[in-house]
C-alpha positions as CSV (number, residue, x, y, z in Angstrom):
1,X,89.4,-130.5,149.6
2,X,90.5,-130.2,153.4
3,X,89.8,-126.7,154.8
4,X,92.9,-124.4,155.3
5,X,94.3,-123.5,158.9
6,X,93.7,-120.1,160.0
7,X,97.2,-119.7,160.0
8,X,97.8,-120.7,156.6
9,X,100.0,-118.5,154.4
10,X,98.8,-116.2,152.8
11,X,99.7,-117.4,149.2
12,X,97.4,-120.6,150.2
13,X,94.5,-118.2,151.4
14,X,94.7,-115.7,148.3
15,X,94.2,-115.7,144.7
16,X,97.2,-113.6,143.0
17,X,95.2,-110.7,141.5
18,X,94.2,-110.1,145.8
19,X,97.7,-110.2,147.2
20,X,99.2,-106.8,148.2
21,X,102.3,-105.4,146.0
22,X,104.6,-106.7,149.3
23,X,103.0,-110.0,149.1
24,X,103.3,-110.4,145.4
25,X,106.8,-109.4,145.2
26,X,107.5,-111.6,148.0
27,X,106.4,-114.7,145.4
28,X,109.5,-114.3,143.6
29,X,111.8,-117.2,144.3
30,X,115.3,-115.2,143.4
31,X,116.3,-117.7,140.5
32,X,117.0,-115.2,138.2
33,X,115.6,-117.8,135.6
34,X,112.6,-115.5,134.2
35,X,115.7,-112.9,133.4
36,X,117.2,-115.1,131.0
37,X,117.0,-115.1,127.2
38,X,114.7,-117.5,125.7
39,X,114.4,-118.2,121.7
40,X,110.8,-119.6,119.8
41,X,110.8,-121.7,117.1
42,X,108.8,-119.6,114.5
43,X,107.4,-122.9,113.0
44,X,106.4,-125.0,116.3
45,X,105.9,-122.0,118.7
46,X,108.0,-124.4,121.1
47,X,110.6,-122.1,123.7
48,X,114.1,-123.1,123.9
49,X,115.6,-121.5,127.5
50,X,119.3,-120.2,127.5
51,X,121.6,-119.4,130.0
52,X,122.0,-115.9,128.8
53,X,121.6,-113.0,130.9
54,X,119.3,-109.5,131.0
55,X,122.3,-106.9,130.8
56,X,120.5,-105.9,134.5
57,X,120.7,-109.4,135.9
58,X,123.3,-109.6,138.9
59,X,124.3,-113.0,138.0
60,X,125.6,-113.3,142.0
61,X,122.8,-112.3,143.4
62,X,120.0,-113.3,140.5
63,X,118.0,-110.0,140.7
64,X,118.0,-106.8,138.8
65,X,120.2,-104.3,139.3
66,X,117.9,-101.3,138.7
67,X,114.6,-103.3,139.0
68,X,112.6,-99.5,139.6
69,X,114.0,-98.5,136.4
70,X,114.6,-101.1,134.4
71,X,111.9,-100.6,131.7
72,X,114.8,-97.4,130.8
73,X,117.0,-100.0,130.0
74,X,115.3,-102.6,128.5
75,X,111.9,-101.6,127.2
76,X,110.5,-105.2,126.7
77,X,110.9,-106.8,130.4
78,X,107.7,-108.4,131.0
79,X,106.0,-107.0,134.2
80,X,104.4,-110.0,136.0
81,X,100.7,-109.7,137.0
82,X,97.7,-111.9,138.2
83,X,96.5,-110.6,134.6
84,X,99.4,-111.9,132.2
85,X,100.5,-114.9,134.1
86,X,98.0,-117.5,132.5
87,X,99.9,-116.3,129.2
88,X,103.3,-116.6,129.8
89,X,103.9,-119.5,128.7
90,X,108.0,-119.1,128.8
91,X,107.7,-118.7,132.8
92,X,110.1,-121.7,134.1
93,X,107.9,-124.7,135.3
94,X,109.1,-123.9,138.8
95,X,107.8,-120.0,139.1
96,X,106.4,-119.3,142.0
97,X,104.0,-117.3,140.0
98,X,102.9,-119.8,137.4
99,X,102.8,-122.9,140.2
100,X,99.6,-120.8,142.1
101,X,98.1,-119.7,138.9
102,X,98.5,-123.6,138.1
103,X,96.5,-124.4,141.7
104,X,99.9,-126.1,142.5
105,X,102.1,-125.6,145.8
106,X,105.4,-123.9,146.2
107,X,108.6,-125.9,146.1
108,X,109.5,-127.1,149.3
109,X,113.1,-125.0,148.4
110,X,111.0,-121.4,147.6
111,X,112.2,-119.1,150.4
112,X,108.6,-118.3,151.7
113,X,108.3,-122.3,152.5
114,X,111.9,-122.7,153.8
115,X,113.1,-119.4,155.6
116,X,115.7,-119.0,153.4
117,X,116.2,-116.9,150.5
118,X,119.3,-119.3,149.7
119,X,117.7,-122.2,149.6
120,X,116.8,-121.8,145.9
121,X,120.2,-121.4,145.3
122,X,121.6,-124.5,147.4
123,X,118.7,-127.0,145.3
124,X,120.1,-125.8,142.0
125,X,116.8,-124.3,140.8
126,X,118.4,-120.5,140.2
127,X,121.0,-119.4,137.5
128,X,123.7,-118.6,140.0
129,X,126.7,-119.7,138.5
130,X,125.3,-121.5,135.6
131,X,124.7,-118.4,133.2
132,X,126.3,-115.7,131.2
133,X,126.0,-111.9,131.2
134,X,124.1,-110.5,127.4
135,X,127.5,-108.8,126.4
136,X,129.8,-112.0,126.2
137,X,127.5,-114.8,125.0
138,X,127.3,-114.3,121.3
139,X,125.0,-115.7,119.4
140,X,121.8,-117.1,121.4
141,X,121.0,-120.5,119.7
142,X,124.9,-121.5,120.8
143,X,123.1,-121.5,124.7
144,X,120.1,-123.3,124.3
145,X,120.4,-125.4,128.1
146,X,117.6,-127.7,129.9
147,X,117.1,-126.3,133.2
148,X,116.0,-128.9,136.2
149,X,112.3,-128.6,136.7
């Protein structure tokens, strides 16, 4: 293994239980995917995504709307840590979060690497106009969807 720049970025230098609360935030890609429903199958264990939206997911802008708050209004958000991450096994394949806990990079589109926070949004990786708010989907199993890795 080739020895990092001293310049590197800092989610190449750290692990993720060593990063400040600014730089861990920061990790978050804006997809808005981790937001979204997601069903198990009680036999296989296997996920199913669907393209139903938290009642607190801006569906423009792909965060939450009261993200201080939010365990007030929905009491089982997951908080992400360093700690939990390894188990979360419903985390999208291209969380910025699960990619370092896997040793892998970030995607060349995650706004840290580009510049731009809407470069997640120009590749197609976030839910911005591809999902539905909680209150108008109906039943879950009617919006099981396969989202590009």
């Amino acid at each position: 293994m080739s020895e990092l720049p001293p310049d590197a970025p800092f989610w190449e230098t750290k692990a993720l239980q060593d990063l400040s609360r600014a730089e861990w935030e920061s990790l978050c890609d804006g997809c808005g995917r981790c937001c979204l429903h997601k069903l198990e199958d009680a036999d296989t264990g296997e996920i199913h995504y669907t393209n139903v939206a938290c009642r607190l997911l801006d569906l423009g802008k792909c965060g939450c709307r009261d993200y201080a708050n939010r365990w007030q209004h929905v009491p089982d958000c997951i908080q992400l840590s360093a700690v939990v991450i390894g188990d979360l096994v419903w985390l999208p394949s291209t969380c910025a979060y699960r990619l370092l806990a896997e040793g892998k990079p970030l995607a060349w589109w995650h706004p840290l690497v580009s510049g731009d926070p809407n470069s997640v949004h120009r590749a197609g990786i976030s839910v911005r106009g591809r999902a539905v708010p909680e209150g108008r989907a109906g039943p879950l199993d009617h919006h099981i969807v396969v989202w590009p890795a």
